[in-house]
N, C-alpha and C positions, 0 to 999 in steps of 0.2 A: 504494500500500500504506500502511495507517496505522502509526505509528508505535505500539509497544506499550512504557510503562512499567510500573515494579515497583509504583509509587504514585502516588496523584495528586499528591504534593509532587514529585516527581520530574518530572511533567507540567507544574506551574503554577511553579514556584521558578528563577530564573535561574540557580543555580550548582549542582552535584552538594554545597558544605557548606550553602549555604542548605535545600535540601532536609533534607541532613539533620538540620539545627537544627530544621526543623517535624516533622521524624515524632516526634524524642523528646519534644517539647512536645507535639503532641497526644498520644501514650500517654502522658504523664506526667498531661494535663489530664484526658483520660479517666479515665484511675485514681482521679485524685482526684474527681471528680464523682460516680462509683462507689460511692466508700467514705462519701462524704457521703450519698449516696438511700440505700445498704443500712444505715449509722449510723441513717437520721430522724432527721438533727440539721437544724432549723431552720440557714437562713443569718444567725444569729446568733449560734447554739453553735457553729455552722461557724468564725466569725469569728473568736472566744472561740479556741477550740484552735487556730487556724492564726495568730494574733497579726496579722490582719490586721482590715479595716472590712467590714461586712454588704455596702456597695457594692461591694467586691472581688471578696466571695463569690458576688456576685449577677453581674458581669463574667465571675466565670469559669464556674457554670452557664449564660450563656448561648454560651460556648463563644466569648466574643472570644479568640480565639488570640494576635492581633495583640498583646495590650496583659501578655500574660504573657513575662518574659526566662522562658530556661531556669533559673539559678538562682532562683530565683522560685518554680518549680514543685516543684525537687527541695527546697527547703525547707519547702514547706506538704507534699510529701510525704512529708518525716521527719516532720512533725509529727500528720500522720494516721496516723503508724506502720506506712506501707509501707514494705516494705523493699525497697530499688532494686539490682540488679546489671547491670553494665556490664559487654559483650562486646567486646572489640576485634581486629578482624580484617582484611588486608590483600589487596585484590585488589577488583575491579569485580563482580562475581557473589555476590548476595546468599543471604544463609543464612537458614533461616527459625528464628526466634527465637521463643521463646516470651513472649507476654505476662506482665506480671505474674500477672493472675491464674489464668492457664493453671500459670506457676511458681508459686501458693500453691498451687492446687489439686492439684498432682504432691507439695509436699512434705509435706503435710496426708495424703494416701494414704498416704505412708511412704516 
């Protein structure tokens, strides 16, 4: 029988916290990648607003994971003006959570 995980970080990741250090790095990188392609801001204005080098921007469209910490992320993500909320819940059995933009899109309807 194959074993079924929640996620593939859960599949490839050695510990249940490593894992979950990658899921919120990639939705955090995702987001920001996001709000960069719907902005059309070159990865220079990109640079420019997130106080970081065009080589960064360019690191993290191409979705090096590896080379972003999490604060890292949540900081060029204040600076794109997401806005981040953190769920914190106890027990093995995951809850499905809604994306950022799944939550802009819910409080945008009202």
């Amino acid at each position: 029988m194959t074993k079924r995980y929640a996620s593939v970080w859960d599949a490839i990741e050695a510990t249940p916290e490593a894992a979950e250090n990658m899921k919120l790095r990639s939705m955090l990188m995702m987001a920001i990648q996001r709000h960069i392609k719907d902005a059309n801001l070159s990865q220079g204005e990109a640079a420019k607003r997130f106080g970081v080098t065009q080589p960064r921007i360019s690191t993290l469209m191409n979705g090096r994971i590896d080379l972003f910490a999490l604060d890292t992320l949540v900081n060029m993500a204040a600076a794109a003006g997401i806005r981040l909320e953190v769920r914190l819940h106890e027990g093995t059995k995951p809850r499905r959570i809604r994306t950022i933009r799944q939550r802009q899109r819910a409080l945008a309807a009202g």
